[in-house]
NUKE-994726 format. One line per field, with one value per residue (C-alpha): residue number from 1; z, x, y. Coordinates in steps of 0.001 Angstrom, whole numbers. Example, Ala and Ser with C-alpha at 12.3 -4.5 7.8 and 13.67 -1.06 7.14 Angstrom:
2
pos	[1; 2]
c3	[7800; 7140]
c1	[12300; 13670]
c2	[-4500; -1060]
***
This chain:
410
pos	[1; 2; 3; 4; 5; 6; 7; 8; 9; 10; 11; 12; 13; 14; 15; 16; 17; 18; 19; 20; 21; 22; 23; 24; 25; 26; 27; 28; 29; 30; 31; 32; 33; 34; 35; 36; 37; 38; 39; 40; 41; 42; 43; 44; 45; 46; 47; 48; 49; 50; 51; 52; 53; 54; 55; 56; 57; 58; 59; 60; 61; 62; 63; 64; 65; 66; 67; 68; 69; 70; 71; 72; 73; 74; 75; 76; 77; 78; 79; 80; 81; 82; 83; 84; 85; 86; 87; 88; 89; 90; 91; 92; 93; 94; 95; 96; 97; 98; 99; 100; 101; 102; 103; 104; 105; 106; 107; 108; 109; 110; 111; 112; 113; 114; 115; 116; 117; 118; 119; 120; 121; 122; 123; 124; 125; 126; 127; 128; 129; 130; 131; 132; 133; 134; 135; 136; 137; 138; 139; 140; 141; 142; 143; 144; 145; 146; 147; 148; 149; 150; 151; 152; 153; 154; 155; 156; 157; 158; 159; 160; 161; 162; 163; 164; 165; 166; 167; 168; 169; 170; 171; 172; 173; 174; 175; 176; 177; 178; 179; 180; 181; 182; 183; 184; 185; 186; 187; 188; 189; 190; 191; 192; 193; 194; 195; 196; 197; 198; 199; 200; 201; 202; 203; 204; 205; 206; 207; 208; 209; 210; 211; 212; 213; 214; 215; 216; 217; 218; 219; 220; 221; 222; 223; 224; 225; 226; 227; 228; 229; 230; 231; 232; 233; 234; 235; 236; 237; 238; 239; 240; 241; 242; 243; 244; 245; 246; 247; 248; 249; 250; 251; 252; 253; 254; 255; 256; 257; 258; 259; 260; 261; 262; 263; 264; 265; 266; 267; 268; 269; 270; 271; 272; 273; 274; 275; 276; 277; 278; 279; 280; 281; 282; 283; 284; 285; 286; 287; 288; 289; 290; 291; 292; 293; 294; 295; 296; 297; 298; 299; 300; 301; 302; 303; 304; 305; 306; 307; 308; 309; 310; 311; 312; 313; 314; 315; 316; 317; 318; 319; 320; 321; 322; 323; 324; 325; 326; 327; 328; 329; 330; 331; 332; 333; 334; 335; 336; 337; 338; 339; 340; 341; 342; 343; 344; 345; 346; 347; 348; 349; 350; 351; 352; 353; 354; 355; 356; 357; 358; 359; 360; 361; 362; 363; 364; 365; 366; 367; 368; 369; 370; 371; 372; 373; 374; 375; 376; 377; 378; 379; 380; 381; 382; 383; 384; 385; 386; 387; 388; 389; 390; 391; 392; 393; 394; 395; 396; 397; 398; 399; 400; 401; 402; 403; 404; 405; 406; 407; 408; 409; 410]
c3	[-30783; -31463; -31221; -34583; -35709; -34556; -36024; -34866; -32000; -30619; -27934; -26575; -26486; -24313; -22323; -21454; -20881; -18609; -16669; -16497; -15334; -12583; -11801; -12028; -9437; -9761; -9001; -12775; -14688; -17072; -15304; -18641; -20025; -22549; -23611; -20970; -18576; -15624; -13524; -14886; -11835; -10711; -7302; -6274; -7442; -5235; -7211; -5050; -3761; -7146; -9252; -7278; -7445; -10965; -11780; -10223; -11340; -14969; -14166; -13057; -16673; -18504; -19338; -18264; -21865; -23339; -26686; -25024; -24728; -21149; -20342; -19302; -17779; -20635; -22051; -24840; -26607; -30482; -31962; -32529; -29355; -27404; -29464; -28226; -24817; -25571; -27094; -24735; -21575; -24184; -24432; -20799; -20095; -18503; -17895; -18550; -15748; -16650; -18821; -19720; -22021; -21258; -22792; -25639; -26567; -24575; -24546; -28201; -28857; -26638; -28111; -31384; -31135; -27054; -26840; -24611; -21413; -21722; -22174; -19319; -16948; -18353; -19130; -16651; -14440; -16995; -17167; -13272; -13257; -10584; -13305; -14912; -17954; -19599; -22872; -23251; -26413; -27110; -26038; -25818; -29482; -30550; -30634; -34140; -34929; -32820; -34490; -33064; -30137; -27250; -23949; -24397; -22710; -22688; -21402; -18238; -17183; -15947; -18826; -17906; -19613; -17988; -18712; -19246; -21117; -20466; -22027; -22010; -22761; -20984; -19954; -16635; -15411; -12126; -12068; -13667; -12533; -16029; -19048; -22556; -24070; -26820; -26101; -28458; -28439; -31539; -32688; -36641; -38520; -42012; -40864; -40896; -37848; -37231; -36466; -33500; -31408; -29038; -27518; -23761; -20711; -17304; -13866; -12737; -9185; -9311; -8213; -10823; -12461; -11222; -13192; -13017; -13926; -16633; -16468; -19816; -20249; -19017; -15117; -14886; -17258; -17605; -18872; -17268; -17934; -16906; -15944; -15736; -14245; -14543; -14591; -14969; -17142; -17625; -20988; -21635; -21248; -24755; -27516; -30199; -31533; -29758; -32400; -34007; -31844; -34656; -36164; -32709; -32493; -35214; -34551; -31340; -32936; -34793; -31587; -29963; -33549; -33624; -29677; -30007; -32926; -31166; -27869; -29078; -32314; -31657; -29823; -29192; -30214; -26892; -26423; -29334; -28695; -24922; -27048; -28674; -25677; -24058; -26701; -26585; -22780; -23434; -26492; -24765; -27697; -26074; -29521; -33063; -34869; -32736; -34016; -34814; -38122; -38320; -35061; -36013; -39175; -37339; -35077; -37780; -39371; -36766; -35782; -39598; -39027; -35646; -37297; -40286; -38048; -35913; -39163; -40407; -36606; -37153; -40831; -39570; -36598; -38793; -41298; -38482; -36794; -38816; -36725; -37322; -36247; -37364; -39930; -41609; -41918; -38470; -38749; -40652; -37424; -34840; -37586; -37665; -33962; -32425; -34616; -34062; -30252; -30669; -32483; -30183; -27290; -29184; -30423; -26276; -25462; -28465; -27617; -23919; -25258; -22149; -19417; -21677; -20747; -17276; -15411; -11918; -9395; -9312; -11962; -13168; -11753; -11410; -14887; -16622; -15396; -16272; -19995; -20239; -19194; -20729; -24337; -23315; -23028; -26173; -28006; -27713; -29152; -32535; -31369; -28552; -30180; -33374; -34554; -37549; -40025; -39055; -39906; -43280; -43879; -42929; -44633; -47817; -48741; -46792; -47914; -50865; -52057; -52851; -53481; -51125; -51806; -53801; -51603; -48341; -46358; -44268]
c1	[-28450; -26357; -22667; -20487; -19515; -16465; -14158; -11977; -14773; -12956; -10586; -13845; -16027; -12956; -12863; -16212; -16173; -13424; -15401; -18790; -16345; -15168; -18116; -21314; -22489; -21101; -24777; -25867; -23285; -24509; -28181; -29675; -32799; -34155; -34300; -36650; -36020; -34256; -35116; -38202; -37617; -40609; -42174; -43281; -39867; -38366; -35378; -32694; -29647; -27658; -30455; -29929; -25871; -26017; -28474; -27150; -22780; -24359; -26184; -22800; -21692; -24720; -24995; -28782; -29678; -26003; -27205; -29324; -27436; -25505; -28039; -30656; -28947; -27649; -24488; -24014; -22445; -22501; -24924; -22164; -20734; -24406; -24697; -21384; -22407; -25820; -23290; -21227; -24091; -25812; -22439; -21539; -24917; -26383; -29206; -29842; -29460; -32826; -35736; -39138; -41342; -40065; -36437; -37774; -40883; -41755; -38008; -37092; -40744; -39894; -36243; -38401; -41170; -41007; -40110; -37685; -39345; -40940; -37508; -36354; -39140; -39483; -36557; -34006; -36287; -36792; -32816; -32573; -35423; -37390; -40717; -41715; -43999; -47189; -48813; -52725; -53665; -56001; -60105; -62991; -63904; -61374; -58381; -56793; -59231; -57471; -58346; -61966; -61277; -63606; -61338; -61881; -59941; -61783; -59744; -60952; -61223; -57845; -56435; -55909; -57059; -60289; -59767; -62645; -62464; -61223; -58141; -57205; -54730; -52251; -49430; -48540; -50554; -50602; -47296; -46181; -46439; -46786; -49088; -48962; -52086; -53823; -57109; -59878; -60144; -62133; -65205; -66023; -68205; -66581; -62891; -61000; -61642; -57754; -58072; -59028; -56419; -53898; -51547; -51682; -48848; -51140; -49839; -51468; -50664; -54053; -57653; -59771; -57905; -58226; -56423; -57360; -55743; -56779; -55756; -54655; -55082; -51516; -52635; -51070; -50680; -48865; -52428; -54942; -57586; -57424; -60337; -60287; -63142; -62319; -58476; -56291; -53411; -51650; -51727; -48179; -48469; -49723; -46690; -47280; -50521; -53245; -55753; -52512; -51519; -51699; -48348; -47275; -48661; -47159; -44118; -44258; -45308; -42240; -40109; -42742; -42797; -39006; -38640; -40913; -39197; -36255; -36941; -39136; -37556; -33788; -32720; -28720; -26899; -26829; -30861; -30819; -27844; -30416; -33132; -30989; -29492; -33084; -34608; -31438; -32104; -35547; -34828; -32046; -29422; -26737; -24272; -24702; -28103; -31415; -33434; -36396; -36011; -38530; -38077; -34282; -35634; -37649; -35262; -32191; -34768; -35825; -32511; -31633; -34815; -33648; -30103; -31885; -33904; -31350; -29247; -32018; -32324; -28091; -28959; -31970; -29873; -26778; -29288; -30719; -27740; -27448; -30468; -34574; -37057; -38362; -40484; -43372; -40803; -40846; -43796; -41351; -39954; -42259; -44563; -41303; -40196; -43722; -43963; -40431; -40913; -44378; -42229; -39626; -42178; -43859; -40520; -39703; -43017; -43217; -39657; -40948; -43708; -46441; -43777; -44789; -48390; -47933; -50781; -50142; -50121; -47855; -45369; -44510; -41373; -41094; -39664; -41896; -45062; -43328; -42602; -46200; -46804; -44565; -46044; -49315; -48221; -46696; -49636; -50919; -47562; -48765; -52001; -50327; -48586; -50808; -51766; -49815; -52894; -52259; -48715; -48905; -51468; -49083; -46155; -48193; -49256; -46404; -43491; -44197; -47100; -49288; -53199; -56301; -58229; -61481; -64236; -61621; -62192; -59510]
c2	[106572; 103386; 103551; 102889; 99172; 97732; 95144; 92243; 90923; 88287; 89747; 91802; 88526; 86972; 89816; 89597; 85329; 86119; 88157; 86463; 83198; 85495; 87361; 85013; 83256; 79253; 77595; 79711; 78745; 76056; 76560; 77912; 77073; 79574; 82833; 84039; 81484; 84279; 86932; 89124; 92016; 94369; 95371; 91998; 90050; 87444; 86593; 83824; 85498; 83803; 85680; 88887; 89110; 88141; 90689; 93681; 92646; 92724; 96435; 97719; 97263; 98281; 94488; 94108; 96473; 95941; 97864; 100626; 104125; 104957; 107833; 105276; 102814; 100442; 99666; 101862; 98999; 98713; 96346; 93391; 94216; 93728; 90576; 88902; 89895; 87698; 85449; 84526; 84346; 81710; 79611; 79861; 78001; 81517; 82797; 86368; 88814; 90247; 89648; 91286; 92804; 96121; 94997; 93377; 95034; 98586; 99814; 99624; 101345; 103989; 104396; 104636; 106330; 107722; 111407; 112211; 112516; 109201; 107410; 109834; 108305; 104613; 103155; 103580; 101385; 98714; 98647; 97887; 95463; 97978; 97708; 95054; 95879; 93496; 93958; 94914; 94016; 91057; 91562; 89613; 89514; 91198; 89289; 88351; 90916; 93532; 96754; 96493; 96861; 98581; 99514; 103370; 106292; 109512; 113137; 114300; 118247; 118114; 116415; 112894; 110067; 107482; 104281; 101615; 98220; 94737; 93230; 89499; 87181; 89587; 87633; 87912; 90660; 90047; 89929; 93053; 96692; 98726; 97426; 99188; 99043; 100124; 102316; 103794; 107389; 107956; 106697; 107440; 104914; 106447; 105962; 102680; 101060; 101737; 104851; 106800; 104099; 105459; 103606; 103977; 103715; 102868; 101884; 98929; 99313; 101949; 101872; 100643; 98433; 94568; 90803; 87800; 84556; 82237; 78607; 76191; 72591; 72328; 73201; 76696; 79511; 83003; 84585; 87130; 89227; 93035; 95188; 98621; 100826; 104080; 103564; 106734; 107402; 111069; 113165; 112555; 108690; 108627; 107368; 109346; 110782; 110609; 108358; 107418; 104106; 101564; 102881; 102441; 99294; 97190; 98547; 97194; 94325; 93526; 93580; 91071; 88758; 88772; 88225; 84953; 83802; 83959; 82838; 79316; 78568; 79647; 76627; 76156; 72993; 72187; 71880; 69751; 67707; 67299; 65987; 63533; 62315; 62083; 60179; 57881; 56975; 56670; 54116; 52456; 53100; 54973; 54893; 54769; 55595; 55501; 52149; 54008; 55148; 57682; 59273; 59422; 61108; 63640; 64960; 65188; 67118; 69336; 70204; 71757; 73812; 74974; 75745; 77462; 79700; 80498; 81754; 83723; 85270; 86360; 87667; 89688; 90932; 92137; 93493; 96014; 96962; 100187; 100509; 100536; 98484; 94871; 94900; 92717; 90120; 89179; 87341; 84505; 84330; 84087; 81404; 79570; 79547; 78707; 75844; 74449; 74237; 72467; 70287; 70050; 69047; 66633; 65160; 64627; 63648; 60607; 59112; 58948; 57207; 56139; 58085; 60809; 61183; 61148; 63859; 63056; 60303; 57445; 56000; 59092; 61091; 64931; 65451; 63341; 65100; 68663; 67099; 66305; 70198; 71744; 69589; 70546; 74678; 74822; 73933; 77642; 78706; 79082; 80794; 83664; 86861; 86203; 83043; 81379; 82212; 85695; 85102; 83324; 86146; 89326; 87217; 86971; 90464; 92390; 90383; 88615; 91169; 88737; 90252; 89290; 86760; 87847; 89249; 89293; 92873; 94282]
***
């Protein structure tokens, strides 16, 4: 479904500068802040008029899914081509013209693994930004632990699926208008506990199902919990088999790994030429080498890590532009990425020093307090989208083959 490799990028990534300097809205250019940092669409969006404009110039071109084929709404671009679109946004100080789970994770499933109706129905309305899509995988007691979990969809006389569980940890929930979750169908006490899981499309907008927000030490939080009471989902809103969803699953999973990894760990030049600049305010040494040695040390040494990651992000992208999906070796990037922007925060937060700290109330300006935030929210980095022990765990029998550890189940 991808179109051929081209050659000799560099007149198409001028093109396409020229026309995002003509095109995008003046107040974005330069406004970047991250990979996810933009407009996240769905039935309740209020993007600003700059948000808007920017979002719907890009759709004209296919640019919101650049890589996606033109029958859905995308660009039909080839892989290298999609990239120097990313490319260029990223360099012009951008911010994408859409984001979401449904690009990054629920799309490319659905271009795997979707049959044609599905992409047909789904994806030409995560392409426009009309439905916004959240993940339901994590439950009570069964979170790193996710194959035992309970939500449970039983078929109804007319063929429809009932849908009764809890999921949490779903980030924003109550924000989004389509969750993907994964359901148990089957229960047999001599089969892996893997099996008899199907993964599940459900409209959220529906009686019976209910979120609720959950709050982090940092004062605010993207996470819910999701009831449903007799929720109701149609036969073909199953990908795949029915009781086959944890194929499904970790595929899905590879997007989500590699999308993390990305988005915390993949910082530009630019955000670490910001830190340096910050922590030379804060320390009063606006040329030559900061005076505290190990601080200096720290951040010279976070920034080759950043620079490392983000060339093992461009070797893992050209690897899988002959197409397929991530595999176990996305879990490299998502350890690697969640702990480089804890580090990042906590790199901010200790040249602040005390105007790092700052909760609320006075002697503390606007910035300051969202630094102390922002440090506070990236400590669950390393626990949301699988925690690094899951990581170093997946990385070390998947990837490196390494054997269990005597007497370990599972």
């Amino acid at each position: 479904m991808l179109a051929p490799m081209t050659t000799g990028l560099d007149p198409f990534k001028a093109e396409v500068v020229r026309w995002m300097r003509a095109h995008a809205p003046a107040a974005l250019l330069g406004a970047r802040r991250g990979a996810f940092d933009g407009y996240w669409g769905g039935r309740r969006a209020t993007p600003s008029e700059d948000e808007r404009v920017w979002m719907e110039r890009c759709l004209e071109r296919g640019w919101t899914a650049p890589g996606w084929p033109t029958q859905y709404g995308g660009g039909g671009l080839a892989p290298d081509q999609a990239e120097a679109v990313s490319q260029a946004m990223a360099e012009l100080g951008l911010p994408p013209p859409l984001v979401g789970f449904g690009l990054a994770m629920i799309g490319p499933t659905l271009l795997d693994h979707g049959d044609e109706a599905q992409r047909a129905r789904h994806l030409p309305s995560i392409v426009d930004g009309s439905i916004r899509w959240c993940q339901g995988y994590s439950e009570p007691e069964a979170g790193s632990d996710l194959a035992s979990l309970r939500t449970r969809a039983e078929m109804d006389d007319d063929g429809d699926w009932r849908v009764s569980g809890q999921k949490v940890w779903t980030s924003h929930a109550d924000a989004s208008d389509w969750i993907f979750c994964l359901v148990r169908t089957l229960d047999d006490d001599q089969a892996p506990k893997q099996a008899g899981i199907t993964f599940l499309l459900l409209d959220l907008s529906q009686e019976g199902v209910s979120t609720r927000p959950i709050e982090l030490i940092s004062g605010s939080s993207p996470f819910c919990e999701v009831f449903f009471d007799d929720a109701r989902a149609r036969a073909d809103d199953v990908v795949g088999a029915v009781h086959g969803g944890w194929a499904i699953a970790k595929a899905l999973l590879g997007y989500e790994r590699t999308m993390i990894g990305a988005a915390m760990g993949g910082a530009t030049d630019s955000a670490e030429a910001d830190l340096v600049a910050f922590a030379r305010a804060q320390l009063g040494a606006p040329k030559g080498p900061l005076p505290e040695a190990s601080l200096r040390h720290d951040i010279a040494s976070n920034a080759m890590a950043e620079a490392a990651l983000r060339l093992t992000i461009e070797r893992v992208r050209q690897s899988r532009e002959a197409g397929g999906a991530p595999g176990p070796e996305s879990s490299i990037l998502k350890l690697v990425g969640s702990e480089l922007k804890q580090r990042r925060h906590e790199l901010a937060v200790r040249a602040a020093g005390p105007q790092g700290l700052g909760w609320e109330g006075p002697g503390f300006d606007e910035e300051e307090l969202l630094r102390t935030r922002e440090w506070l929210r990236s400590r669950a980095n390393t626990i949301e989208g699988g925690t690094s022990e899951i990581q170093l765990g997946i990385i070390a029998r998947r990837v490196l083959g390494l054997p269990k550890p005597s007497g370990q189940r599972g």
